[in-house]
ROBATI-341456 format. One record per residue: chain; x, y, z of N, C-alpha, C, O in turn; residue in three letters. Coordinates in Angstrom, 1 decimal, padded with zeros to 4 digits, always signed. Layout:
BEGIN
  kette   neast  nnorth     nup  caeast  canorth    caup   ceast  cnorth     cup   oeast  onorth     oup  rest
      A       X       Y       Z       X        Y       Z       X       Y       Z       X       Y       Z   Ala
...
# end
This chain:
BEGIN
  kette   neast  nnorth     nup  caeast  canorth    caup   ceast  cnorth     cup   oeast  onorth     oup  rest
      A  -013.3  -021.0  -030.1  -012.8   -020.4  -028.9  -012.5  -018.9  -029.1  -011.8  -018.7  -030.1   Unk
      A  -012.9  -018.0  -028.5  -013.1   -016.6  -028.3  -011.0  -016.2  -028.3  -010.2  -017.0  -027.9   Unk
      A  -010.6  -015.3  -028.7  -009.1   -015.3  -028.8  -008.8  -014.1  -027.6  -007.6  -013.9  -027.4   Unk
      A  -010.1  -013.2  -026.7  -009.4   -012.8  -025.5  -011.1  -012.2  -025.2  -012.1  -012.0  -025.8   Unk
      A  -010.8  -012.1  -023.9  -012.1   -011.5  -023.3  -011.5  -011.1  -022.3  -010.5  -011.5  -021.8   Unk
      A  -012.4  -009.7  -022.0  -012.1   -008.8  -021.0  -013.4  -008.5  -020.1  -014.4  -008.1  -020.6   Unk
      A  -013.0  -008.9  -018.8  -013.9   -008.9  -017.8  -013.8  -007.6  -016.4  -012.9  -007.4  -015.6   Unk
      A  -014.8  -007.0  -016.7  -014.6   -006.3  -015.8  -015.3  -006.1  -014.4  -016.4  -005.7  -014.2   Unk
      A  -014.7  -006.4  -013.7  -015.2   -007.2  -012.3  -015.5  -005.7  -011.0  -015.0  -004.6  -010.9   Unk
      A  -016.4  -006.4  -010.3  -017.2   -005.3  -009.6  -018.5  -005.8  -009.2  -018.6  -007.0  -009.0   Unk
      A  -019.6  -004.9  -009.2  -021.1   -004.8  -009.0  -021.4  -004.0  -009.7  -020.5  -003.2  -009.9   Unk
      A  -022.7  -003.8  -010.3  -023.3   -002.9  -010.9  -023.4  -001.6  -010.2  -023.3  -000.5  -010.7   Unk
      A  -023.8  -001.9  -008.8  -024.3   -000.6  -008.1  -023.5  -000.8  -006.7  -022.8  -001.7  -006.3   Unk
      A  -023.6  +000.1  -006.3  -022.9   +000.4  -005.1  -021.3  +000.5  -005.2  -020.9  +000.9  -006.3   Unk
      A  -020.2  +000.3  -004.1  -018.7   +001.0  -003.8  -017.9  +000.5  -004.6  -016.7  +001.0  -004.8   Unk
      A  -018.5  -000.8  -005.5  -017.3   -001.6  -005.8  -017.9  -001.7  -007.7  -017.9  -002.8  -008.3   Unk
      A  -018.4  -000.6  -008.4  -018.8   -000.4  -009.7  -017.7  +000.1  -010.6  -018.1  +000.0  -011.8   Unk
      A  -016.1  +000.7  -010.4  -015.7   +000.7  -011.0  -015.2  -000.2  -012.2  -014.6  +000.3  -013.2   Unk
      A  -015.3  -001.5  -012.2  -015.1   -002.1  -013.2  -016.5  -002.2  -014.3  -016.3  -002.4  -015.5   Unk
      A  -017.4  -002.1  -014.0  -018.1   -002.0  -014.6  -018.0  -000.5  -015.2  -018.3  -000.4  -016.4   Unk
      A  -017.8  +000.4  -014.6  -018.2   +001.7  -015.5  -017.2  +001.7  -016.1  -017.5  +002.2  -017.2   Unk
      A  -015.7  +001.4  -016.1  -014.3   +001.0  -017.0  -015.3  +000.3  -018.3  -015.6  +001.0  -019.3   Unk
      A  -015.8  -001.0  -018.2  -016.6   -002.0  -019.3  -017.5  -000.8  -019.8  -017.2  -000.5  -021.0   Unk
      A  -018.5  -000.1  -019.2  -018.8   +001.1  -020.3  -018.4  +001.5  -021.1  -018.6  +001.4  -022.3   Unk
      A  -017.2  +002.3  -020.2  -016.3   +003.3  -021.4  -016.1  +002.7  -022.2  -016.3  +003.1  -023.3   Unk
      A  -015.7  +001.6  -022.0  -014.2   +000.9  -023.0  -015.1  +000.4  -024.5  -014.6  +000.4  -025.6   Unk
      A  -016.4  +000.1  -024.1  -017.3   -000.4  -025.4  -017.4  +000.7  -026.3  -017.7  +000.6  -027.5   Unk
      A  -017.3  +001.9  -025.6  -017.8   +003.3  -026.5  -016.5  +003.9  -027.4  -016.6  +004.8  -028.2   Unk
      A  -015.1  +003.0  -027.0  -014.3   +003.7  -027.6  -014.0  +003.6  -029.0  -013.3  +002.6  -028.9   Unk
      A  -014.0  +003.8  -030.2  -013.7   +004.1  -031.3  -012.9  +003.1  -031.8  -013.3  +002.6  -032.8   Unk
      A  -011.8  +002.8  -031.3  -010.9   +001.6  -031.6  -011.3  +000.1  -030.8  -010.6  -000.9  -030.7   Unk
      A  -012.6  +000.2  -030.4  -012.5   -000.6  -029.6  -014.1  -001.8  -030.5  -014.3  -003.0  -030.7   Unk
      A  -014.9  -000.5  -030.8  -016.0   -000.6  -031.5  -015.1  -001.5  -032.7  -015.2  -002.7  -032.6   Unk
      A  -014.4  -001.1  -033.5  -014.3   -001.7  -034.6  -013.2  -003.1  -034.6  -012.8  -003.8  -035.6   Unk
      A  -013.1  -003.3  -033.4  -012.6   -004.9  -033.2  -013.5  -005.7  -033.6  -014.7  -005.3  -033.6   Unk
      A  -013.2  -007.1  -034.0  -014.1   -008.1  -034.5  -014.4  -009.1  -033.1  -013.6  -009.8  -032.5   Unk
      A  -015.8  -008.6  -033.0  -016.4   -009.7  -032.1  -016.5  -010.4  -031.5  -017.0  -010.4  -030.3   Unk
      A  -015.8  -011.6  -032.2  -015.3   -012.8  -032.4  -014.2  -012.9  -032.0  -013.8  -014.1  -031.7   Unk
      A  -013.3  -011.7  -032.0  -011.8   -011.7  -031.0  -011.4  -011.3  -030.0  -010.4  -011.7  -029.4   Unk
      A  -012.6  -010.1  -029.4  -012.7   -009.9  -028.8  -014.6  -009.9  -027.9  -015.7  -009.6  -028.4   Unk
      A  -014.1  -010.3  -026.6  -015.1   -010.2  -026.1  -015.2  -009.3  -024.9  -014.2  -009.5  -024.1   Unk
      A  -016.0  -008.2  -024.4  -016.0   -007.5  -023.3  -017.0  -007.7  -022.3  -018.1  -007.4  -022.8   Unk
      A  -017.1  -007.8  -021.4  -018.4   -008.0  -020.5  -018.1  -007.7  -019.2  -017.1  -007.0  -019.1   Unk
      A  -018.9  -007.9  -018.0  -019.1   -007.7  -016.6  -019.2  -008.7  -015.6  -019.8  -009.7  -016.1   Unk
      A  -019.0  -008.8  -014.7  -019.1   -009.8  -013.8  -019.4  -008.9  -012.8  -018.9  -007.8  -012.9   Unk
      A  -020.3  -009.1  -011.7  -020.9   -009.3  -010.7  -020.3  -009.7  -009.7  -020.9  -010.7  -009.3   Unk
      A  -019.0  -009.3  -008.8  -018.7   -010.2  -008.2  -018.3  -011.9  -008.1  -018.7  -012.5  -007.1   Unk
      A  -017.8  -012.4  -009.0  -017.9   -013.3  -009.8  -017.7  -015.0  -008.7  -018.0  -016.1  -008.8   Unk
      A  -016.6  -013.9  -007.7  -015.8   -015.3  -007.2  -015.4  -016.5  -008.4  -014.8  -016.5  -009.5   Unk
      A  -015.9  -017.5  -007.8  -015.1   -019.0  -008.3  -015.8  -019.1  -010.4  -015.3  -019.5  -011.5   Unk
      A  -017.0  -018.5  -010.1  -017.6   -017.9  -011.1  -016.6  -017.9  -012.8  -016.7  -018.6  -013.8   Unk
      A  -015.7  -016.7  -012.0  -014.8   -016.1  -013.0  -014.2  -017.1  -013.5  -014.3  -016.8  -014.7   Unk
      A  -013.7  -018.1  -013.5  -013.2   -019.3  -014.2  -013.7  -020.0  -015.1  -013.1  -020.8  -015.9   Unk
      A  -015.0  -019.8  -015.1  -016.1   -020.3  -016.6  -016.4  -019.5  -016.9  -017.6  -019.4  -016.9   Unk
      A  -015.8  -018.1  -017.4  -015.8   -017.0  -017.8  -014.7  -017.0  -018.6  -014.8  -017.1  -019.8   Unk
      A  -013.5  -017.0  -018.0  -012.1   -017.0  -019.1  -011.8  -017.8  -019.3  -010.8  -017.6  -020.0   Unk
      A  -012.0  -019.7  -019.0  -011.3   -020.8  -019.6  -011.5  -020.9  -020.7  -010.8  -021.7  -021.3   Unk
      A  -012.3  -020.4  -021.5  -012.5   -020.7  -023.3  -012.4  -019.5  -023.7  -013.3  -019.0  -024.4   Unk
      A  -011.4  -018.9  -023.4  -010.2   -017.6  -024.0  -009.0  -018.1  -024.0  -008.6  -018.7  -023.0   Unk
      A  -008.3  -018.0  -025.2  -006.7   -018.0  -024.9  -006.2  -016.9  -024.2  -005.2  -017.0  -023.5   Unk
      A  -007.0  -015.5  -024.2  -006.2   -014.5  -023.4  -007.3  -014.4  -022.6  -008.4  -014.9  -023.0   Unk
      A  -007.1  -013.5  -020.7  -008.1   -013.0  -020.5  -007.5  -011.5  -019.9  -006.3  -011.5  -019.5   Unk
      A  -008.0  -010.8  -019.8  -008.1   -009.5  -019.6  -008.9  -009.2  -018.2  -010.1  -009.6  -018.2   Unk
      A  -008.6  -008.7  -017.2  -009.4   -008.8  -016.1  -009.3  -007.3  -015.7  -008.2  -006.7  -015.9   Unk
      A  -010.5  -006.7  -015.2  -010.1   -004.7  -015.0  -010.6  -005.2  -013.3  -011.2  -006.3  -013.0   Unk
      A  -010.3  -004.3  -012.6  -010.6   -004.1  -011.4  -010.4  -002.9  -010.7  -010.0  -002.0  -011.4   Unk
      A  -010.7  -002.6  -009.5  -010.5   -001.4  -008.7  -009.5  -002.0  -007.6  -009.3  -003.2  -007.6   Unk
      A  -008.8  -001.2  -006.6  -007.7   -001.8  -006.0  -007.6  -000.7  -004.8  -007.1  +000.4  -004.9   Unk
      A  -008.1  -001.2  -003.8  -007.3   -000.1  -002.8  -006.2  -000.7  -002.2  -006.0  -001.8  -001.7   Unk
      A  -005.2  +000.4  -002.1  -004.4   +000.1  -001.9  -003.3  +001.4  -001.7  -003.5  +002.4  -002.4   Unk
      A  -002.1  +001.4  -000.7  -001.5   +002.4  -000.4  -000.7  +003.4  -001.5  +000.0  +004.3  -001.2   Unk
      A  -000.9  +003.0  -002.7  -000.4   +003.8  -003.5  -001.2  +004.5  -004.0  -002.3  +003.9  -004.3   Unk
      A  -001.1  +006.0  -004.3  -001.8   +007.1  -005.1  -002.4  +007.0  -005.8  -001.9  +006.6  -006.9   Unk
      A  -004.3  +007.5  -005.7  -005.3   +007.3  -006.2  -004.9  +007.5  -008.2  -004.1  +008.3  -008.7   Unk
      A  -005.5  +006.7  -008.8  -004.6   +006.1  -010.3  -003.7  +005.3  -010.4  -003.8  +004.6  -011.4   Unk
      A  -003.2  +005.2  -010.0  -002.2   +004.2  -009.8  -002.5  +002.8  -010.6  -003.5  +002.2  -010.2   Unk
      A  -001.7  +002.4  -011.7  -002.6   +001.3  -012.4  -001.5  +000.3  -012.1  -000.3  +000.7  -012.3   Unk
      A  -001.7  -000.7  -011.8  -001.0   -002.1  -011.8  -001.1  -003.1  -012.6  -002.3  -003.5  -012.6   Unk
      A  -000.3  -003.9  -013.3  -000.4   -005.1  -014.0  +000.1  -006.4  -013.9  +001.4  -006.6  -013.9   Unk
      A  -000.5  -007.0  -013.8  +000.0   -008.4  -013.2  -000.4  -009.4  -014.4  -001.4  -009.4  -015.1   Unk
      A  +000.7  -010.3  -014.5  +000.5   -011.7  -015.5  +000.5  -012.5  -014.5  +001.0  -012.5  -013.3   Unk
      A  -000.4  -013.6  -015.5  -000.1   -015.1  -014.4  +001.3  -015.4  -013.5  +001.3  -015.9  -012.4   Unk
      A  +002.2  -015.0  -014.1  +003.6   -015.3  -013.1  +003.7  -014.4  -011.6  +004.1  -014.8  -010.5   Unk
      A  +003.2  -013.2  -011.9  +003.1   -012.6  -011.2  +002.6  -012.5  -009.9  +003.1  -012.3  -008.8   Unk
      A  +000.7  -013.0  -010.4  +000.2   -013.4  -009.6  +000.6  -014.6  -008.9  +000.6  -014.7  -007.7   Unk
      A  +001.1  -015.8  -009.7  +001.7   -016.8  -009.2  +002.5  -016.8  -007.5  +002.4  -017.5  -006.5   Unk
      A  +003.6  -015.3  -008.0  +004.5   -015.0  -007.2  +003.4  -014.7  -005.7  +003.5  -015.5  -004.7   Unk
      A  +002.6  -013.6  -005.7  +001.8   -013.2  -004.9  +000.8  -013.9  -004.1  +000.3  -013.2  -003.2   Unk
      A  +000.5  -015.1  -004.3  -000.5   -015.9  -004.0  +000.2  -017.9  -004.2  +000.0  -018.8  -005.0   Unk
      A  +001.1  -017.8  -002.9  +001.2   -019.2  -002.7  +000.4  -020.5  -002.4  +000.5  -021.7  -002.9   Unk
      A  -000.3  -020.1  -001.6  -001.7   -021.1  -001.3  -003.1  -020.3  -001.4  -003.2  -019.1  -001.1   Unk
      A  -003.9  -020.9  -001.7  -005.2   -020.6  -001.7  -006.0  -021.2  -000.7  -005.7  -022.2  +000.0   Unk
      A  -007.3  -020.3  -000.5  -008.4   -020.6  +000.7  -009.8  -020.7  +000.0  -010.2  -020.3  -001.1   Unk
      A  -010.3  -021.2  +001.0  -012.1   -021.4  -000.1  -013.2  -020.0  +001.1  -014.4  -020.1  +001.3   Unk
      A  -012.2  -019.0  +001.5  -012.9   -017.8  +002.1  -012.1  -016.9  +001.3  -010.9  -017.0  +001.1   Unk
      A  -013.2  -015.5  +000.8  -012.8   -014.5  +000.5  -011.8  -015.0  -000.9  -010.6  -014.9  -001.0   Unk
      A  -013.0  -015.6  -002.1  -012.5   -015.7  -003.0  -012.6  -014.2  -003.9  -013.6  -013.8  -004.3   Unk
      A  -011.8  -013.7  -004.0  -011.2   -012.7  -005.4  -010.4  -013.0  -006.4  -010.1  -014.1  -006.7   Unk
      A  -009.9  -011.6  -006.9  -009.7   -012.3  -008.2  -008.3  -013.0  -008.4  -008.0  -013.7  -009.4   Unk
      A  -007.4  -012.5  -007.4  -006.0   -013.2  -007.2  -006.6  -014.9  -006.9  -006.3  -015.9  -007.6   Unk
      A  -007.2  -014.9  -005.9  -007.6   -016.4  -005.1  -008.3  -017.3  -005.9  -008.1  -018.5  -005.7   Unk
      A  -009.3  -016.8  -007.1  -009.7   -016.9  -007.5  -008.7  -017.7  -009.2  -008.9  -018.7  -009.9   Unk
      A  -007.6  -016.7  -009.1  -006.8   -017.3  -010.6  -005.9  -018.5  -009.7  -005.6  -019.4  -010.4   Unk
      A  -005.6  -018.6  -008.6  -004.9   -019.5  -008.1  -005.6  -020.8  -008.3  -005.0  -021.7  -009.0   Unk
      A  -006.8  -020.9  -007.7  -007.3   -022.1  -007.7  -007.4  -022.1  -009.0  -006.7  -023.0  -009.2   Unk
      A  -007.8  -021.8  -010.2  -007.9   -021.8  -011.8  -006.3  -022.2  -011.9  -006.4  -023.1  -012.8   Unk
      A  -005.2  -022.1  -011.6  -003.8   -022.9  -011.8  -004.0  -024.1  -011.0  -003.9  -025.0  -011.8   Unk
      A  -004.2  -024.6  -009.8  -004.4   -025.1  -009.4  -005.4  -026.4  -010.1  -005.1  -027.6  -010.2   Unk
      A  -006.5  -025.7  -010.6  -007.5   -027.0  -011.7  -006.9  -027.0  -013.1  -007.3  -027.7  -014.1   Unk
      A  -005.7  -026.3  -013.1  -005.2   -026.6  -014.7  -006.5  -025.8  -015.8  -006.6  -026.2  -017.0   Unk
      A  -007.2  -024.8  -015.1  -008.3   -024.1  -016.0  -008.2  -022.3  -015.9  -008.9  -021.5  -015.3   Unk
      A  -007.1  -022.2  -016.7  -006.6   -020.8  -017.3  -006.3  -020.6  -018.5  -005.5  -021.3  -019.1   Unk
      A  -006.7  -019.7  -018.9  -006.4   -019.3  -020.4  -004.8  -019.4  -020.5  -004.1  -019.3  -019.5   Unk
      A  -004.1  -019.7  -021.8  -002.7   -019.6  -021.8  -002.2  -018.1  -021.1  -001.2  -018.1  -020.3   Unk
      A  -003.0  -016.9  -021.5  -002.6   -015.6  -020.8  -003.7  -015.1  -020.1  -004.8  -015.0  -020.5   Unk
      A  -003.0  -014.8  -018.8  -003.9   -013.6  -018.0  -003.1  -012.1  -017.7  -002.0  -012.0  -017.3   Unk
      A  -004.2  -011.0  -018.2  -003.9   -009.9  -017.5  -004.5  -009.2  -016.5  -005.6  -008.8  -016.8   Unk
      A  -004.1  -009.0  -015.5  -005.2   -008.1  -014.4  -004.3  -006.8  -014.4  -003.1  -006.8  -014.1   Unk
      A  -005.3  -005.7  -014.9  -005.1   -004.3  -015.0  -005.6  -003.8  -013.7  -006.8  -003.7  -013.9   Unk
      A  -005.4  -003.4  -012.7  -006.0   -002.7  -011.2  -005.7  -001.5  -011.3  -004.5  -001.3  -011.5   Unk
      A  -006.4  -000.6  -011.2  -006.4   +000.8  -010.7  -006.7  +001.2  -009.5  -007.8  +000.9  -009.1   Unk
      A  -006.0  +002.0  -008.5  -005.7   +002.1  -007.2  -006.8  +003.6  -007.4  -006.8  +004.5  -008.2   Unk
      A  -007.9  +003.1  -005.9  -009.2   +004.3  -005.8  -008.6  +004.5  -004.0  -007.9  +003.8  -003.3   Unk
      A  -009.0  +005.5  -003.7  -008.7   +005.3  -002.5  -009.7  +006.0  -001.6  -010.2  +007.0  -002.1   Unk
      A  -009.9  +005.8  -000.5  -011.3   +006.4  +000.3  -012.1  +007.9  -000.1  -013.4  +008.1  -000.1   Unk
      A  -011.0  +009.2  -000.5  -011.5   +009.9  -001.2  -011.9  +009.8  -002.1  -012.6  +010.8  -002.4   Unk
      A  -011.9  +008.7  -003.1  -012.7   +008.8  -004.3  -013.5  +007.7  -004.0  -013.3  +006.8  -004.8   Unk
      A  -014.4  +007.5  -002.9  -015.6   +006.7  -002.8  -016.7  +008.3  -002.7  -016.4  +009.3  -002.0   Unk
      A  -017.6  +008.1  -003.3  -018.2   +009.2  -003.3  -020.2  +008.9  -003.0  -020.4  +007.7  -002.9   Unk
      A  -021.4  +009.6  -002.9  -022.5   +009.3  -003.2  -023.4  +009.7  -004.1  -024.0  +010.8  -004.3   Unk
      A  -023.6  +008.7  -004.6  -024.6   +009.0  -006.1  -025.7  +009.7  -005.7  -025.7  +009.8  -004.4   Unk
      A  -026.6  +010.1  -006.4  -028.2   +010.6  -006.5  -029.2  +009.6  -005.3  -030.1  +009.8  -004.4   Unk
      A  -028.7  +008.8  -005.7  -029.7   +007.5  -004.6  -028.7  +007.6  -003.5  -028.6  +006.5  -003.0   Unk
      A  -027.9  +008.2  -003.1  -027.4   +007.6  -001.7  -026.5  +006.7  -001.1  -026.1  +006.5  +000.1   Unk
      A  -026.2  +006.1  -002.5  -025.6   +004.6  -002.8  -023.9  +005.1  -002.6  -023.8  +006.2  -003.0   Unk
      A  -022.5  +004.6  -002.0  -021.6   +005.1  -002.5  -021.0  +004.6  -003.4  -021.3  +003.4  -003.7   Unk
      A  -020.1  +005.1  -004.0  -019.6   +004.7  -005.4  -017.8  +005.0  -006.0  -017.3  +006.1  -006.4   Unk
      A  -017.2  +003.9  -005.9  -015.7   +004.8  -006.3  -015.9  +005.5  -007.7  -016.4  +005.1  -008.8   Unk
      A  -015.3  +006.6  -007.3  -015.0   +007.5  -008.9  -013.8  +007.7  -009.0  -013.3  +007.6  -007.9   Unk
      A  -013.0  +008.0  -010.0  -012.1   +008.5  -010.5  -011.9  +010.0  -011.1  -013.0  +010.6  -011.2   Unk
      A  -011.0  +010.5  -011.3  -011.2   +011.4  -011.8  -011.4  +011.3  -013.7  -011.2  +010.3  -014.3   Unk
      A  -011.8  +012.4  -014.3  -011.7   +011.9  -016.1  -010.8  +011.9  -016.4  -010.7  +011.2  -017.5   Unk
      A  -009.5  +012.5  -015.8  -008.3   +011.8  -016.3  -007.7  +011.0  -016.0  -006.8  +010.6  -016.7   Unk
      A  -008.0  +010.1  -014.2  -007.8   +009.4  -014.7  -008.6  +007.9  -015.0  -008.2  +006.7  -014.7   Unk
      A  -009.6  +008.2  -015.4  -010.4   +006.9  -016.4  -009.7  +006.8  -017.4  -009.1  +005.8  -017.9   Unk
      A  -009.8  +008.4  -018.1  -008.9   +007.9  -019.7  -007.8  +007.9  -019.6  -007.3  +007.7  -020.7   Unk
      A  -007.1  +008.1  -019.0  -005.6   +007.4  -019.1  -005.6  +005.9  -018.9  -004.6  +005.3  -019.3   Unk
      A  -006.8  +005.1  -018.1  -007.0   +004.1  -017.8  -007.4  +003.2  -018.7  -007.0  +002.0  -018.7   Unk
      A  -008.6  +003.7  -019.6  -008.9   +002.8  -020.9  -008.1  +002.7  -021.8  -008.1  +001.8  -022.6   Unk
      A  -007.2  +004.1  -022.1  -005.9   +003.9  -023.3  -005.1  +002.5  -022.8  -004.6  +001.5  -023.3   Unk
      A  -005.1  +002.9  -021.7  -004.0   +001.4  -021.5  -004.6  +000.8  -021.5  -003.9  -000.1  -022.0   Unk
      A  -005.9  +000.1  -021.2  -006.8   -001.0  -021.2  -006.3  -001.4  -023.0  -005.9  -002.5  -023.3   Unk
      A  -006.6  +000.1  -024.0  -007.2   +000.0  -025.1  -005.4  -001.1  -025.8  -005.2  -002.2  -026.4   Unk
      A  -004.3  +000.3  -025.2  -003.0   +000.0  -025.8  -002.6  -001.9  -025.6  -002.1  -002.6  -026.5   Unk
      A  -002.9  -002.1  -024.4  -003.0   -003.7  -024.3  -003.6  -004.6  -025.1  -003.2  -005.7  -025.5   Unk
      A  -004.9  -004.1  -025.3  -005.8   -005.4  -026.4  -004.9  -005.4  -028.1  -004.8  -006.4  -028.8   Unk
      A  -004.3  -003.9  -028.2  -003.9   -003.8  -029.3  -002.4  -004.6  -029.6  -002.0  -005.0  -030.6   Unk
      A  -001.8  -004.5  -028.4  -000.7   -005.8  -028.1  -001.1  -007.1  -028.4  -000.7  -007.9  -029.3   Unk
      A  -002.2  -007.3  -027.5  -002.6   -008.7  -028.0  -002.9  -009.3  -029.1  -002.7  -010.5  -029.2   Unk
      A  -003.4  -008.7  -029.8  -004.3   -009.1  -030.8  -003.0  -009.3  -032.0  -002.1  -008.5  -032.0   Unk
      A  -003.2  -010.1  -032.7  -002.5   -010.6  -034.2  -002.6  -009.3  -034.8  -003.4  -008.4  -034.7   Unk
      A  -001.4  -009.3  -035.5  -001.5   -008.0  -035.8  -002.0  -008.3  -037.3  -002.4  -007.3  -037.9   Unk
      A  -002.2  -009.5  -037.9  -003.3   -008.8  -039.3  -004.5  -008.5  -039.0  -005.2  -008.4  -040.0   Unk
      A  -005.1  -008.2  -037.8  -006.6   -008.0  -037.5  -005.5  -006.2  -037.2  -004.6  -005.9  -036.5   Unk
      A  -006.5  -005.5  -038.1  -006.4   -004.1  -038.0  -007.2  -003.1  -038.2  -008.2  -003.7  -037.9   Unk
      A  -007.6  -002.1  -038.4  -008.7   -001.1  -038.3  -008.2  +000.3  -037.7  -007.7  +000.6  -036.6   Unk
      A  -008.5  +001.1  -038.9  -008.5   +002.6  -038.8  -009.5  +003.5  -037.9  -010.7  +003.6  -038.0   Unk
      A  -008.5  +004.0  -037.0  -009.5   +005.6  -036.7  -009.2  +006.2  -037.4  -009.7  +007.4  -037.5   Unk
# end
């Protein structure tokens, strides 16, 4: 069993790519490269819906990145644990599964990793922008992506056992 995986949820292309380009960075980071494999896992999801649940049930932890609009100021990062979301999401629907709707019914089947984290960063209409192709695309600013992967980074380093260690 994998001991945490981090999913970064989105589309490859088009408005809703920030989690994926977060899953970019985060593979290129320095402390992130020299984790073991095997403890950690990083990947992408596509829109995942109901998906997402055969994705993190064979994690004890999962890690979820997303983009978030939402009325607070563009950066803005939010963190939610299972209780949390718990709190926020009393019944579930089988329309407009995400990724709240989506961990509900995963409590609901009794198919959740012991821990979930959902990391959200708040984009907001100004930072939808258009690429080279025409396509639009939420961006962030560079600071704040990396203020966003440190905490991405500072969390995994929480989780993880601390005799798994490694120097920058």
């Amino acid at each position: 069993m994998r001991r945490i995986i981090v999913v970064g949820v989105g589309s490859p292309y088009g408005d809703d790519s920030l989690g994926w380009d977060v899953v970019r960075r985060l593979r290129l980071h320095p402390k992130i490269q020299q984790l073991p494999s095997q403890e950690v896992v990083i990947q992408c999801a596509d829109r995942p819906g109901i998906d997402l649940l055969n994705m993190i049930n064979q994690a004890n932890t999962a890690v979820i990145i997303d983009a978030a609009l939402s009325d607070f100021p563009p950066g803005t990062i939010t963190r939610l644990e299972k209780d949390d979301i718990n709190a926020l999401l009393k019944s579930t629907s089988t329309h407009d599964f995400g990724v709240l709707e989506t961990i509900a019914l995963g409590r609901a089947l009794n198919q959740l990793p012991e821990r979930i984290v959902i990391l959200g960063i708040t984009v907001g209409q100004e930072n939808i922008v258009q690429n080279d192709f025409g396509h639009k695309k939420m961006a962030l600013s560079k600071a704040h992506m990396d203020h966003f992967i440190n905490i991405i980074v500072e969390e995994l380093e929480n989780l993880l056992p601390k005799e798994i260690s490694y120097d920058v």
